[in-house]
C-alpha positions as CSV (number, residue, x, y, z in Angstrom):
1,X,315.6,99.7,-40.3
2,X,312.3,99.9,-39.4
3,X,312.5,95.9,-39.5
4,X,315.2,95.7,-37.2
5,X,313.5,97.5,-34.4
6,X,310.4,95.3,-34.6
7,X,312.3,92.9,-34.6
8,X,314.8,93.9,-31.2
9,X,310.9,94.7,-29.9
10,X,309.6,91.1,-30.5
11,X,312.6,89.6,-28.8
12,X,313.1,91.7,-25.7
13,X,309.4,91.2,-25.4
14,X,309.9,87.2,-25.0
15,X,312.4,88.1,-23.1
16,X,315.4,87.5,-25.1
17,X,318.4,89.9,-23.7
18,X,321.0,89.1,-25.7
19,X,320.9,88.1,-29.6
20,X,324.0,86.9,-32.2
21,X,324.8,89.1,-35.3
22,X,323.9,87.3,-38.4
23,X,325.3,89.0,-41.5
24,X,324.3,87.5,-45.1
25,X,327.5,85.8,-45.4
26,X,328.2,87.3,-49.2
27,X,330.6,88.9,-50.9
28,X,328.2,92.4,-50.5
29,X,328.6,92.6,-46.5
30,X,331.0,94.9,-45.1
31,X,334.0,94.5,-44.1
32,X,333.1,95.7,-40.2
33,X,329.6,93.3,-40.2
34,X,332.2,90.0,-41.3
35,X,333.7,90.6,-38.5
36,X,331.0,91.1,-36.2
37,X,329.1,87.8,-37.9
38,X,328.6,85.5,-35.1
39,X,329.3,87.5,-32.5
40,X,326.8,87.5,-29.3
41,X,325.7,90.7,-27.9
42,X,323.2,92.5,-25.7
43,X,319.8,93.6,-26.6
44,X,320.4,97.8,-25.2
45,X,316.9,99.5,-23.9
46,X,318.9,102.9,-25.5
47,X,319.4,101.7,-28.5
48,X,323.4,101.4,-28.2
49,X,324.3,98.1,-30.1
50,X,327.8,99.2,-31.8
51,X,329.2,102.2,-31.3
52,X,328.9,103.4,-35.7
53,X,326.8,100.4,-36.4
54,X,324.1,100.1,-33.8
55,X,322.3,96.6,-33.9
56,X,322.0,94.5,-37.0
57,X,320.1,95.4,-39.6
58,X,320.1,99.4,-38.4
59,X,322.7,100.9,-40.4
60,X,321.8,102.1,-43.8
61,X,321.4,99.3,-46.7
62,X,322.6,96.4,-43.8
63,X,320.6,93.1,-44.3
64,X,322.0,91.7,-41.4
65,X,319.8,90.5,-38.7
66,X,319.9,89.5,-35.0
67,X,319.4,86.0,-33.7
68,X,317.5,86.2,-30.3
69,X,319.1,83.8,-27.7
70,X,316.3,82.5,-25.4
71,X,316.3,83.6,-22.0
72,X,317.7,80.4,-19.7
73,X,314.9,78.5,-18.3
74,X,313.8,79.6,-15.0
75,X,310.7,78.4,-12.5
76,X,307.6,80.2,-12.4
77,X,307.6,82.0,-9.0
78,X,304.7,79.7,-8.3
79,X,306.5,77.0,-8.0
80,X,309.4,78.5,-5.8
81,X,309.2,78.4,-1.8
82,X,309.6,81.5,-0.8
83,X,311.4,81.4,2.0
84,X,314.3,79.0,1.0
85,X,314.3,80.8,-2.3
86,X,314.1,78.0,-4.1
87,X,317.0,75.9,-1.9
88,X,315.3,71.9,-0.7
């Protein structure tokens, strides 16, 4: 588990908000985390993820993981005119 939060930490520190649930694809995953295989969600600050299951990888004995999906690209604010906001 311990994994699973450093990993949720790397990713929401990049910047990642949202992540897809990666299960091992075997015949050992459950029945729930099958379903939930591919399936995007987002990153919760409280810890929600699934109501019983929580984010990959947290439940006990799960060896699924989450898949960070980058952030869409966006301008520095540097680069940005402040008054138009952006807008020629």
């Amino acid at each position: 588990m311990a994994d699973a939060h450093t990993s949720r930490a790397r990713a929401t520190y990049s910047g990642a908000r949202e992540y897809v649930w990666q299960s091992r694809r075997d015949d050992r995953v459950r029945d729930l985390h099958r379903k939930l295989d591919s399936k995007q969600a987002r990153f919760s600050y409280l810890g929600e993820g699934h109501p019983t299951e929580g984010h990959p990888g947290e439940a006990p004995n799960c060896r699924c993981f989450a898949v960070p999906v980058p952030p869409s690209y966006r301008a520095p604010d540097i680069y940005i005119n402040k008054e138009t906001r952006g807008r020629p």
